[in-house]
C-alpha positions in Angstrom: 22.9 -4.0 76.9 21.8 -4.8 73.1 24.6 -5.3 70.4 23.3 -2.8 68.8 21.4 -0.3 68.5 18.1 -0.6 66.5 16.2 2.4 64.9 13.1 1.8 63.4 12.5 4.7 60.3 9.2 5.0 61.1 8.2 7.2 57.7 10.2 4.6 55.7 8.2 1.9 56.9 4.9 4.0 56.4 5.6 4.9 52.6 5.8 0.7 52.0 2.8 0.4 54.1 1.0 2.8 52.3 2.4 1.5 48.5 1.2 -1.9 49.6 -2.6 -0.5 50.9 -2.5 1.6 47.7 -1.2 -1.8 45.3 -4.1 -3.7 47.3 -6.7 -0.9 46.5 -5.8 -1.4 42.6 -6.1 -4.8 42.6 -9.6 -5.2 44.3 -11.4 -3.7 41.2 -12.9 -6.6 39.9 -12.2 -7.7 36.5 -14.4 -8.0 33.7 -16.8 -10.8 33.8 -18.8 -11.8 30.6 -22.6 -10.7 30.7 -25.1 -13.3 30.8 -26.0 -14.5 26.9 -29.6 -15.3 26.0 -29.6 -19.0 26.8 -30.7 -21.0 23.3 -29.6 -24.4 24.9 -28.7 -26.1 27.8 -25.3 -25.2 27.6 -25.9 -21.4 27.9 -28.2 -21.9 30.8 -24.9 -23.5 32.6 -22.4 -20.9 31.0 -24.8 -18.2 32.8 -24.8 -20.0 36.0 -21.1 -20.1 35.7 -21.2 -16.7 35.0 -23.3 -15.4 37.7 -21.1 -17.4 40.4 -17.8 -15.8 38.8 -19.3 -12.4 38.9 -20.2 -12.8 42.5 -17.0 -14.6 43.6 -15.2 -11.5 42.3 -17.0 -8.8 43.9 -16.8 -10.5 47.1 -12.5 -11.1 46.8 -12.8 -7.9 45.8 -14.2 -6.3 48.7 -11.9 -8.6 51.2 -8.6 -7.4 49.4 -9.8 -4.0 49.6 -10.3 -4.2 53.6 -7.5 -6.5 53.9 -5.0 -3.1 52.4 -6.7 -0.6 55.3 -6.7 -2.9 58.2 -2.9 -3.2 57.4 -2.1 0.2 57.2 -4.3 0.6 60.3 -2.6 -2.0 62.1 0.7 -0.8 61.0 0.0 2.9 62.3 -1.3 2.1 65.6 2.3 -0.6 65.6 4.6 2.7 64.9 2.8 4.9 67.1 3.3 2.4 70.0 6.9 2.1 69.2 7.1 5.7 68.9 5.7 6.3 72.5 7.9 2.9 74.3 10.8 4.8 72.5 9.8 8.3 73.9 9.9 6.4 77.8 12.5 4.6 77.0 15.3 7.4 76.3 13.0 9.2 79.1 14.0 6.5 81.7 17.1 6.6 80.3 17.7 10.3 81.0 16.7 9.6 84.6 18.8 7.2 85.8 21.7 8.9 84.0 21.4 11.7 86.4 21.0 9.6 89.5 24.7 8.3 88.8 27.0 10.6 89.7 29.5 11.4 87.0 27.3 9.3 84.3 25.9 11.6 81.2 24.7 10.6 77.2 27.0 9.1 75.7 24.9 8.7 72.4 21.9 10.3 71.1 
């Protein structure tokens, strides 16, 4: 028998999940990215390919923090749902073998 007895507060755990999706949400908007100037020189014509290669580097991080937030939560659902269920059967089982020993009852809840 365990030490002790671990609870897991399932809605606690949720609300962080869902602060940390929500946090990751914010922070994939891109940032601003300079437009393109009207290249005059050779210099501008790099700037702009800088510019175009930052502008899509963002929207693609972007995109993978976004996901990154709501496959976490998902994961983190499905996770507290399956520990939910095990610790449904668990005090279940519990219950059952308790009354197949004479004398035995709950002695915590």
């Amino acid at each position: 028998m365990a030490a002790k007895n671990i609870k897991l507060n399932a809605d606690e755990t949720l609300g962080q999940v869902n602060k940390i999706a929500a946090t990751m949400a914010e922070a994939a908007a891109p940032g601003p990215v300079p437009p393109p100037s009207v290249p005059a020189s050779p210099i501008d014509v790099a700037l702009n390919a800088v510019v175009a290669a930052v502008a899509e580097k963002a929207t693609e991080s972007s995109r993978a923090i976004a996901s990154r937030g709501t496959e976490h939560l998902g994961e983190s659902t499905r996770a507290i749902a399956a520990m939910r269920a095990q610790e449904e059967e668990n005090a279940a089982r519990i219950t059952e073998i308790q009354s197949q020993v004479p004398g035995a009852g709950i002695t915590e809840t």
